[in-house]
N, C-alpha and C positions, 0 to 999 in steps of 0.2 A: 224203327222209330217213326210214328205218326207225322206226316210234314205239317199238321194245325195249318192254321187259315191263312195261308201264301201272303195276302196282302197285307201282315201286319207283319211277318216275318223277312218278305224285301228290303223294306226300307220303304215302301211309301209312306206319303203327307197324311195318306185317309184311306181308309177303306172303298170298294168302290161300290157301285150300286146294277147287279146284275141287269142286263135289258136285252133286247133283241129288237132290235131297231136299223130299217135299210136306209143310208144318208148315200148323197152324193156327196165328192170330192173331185177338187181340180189342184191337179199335181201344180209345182212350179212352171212345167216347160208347157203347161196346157192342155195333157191329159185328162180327161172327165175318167174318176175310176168308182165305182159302187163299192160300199163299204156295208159288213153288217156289226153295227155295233151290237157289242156281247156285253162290257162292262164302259161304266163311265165315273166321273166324280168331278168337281170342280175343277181340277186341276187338269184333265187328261180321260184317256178313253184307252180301250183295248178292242181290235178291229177285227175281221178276219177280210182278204183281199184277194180275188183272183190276178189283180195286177202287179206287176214288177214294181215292189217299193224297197227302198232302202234306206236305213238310219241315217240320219241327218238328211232327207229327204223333206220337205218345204208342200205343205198341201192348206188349202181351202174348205175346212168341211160345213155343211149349209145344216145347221139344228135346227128344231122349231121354235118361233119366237126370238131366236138369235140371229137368224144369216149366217150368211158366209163367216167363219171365225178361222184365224190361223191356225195351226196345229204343225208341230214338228214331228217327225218319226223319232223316235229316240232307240228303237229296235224293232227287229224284223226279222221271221223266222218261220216258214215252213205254212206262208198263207195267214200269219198272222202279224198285226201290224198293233205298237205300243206308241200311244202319241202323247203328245204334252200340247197344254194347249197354249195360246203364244200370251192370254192373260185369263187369270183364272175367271169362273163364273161368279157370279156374287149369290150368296145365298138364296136371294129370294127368287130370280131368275133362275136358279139351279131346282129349285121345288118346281117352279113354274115347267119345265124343260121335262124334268122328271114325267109330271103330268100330263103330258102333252105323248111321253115317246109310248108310257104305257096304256095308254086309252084303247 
């Protein structure tokens, strides 16, 4: 049986939008960790992480044109990390963001 397009069939808000994009992050206790974003969307990002993270886990991740913006870990699994972000992006700021990661 075909699994079709994972992101409509979890239960996310939105589809997300494929990227490859290196950001920093600062953990809650003050670790600085490197993150490469793979997918993103208004709502949230999918990461991959050489550093110890774990769900419900509290970060800072630094977009462009944004800054620093909250992001939760909502899961965490084998070097890859699943965030929400702590308020969503507003559309035009999300095009903007878009533009900016794939240049």
């Amino acid at each position: 049986m075909p699994l079709g397009n994972l992101a409509k069939s979890d239960g996310r808000r939105e589809d997300r939008d494929e990227v490859h994009y290196r950001a920093r992050a600062t953990h809650a206790d003050g670790r600085t960790l490197q993150l490469l974003i793979v997918n993103i969307s208004p709502h949230g990002f999918m990461a991959r992480c050489d550093a110890s993270v774990a769900e419900d886990d509290q970060l800072r991740v630094t977009l462009p044109g944004l800054g620093a913006v909250p992001a939760d870990v909502r899961w965490a699994l084998g070097g890859r990390v699943g965030c929400e972000l702590g308020k969503p992006i507003g559309l035009g700021d999300y095009y903007e963001l878009l533009a900016a990661i794939l240049r």
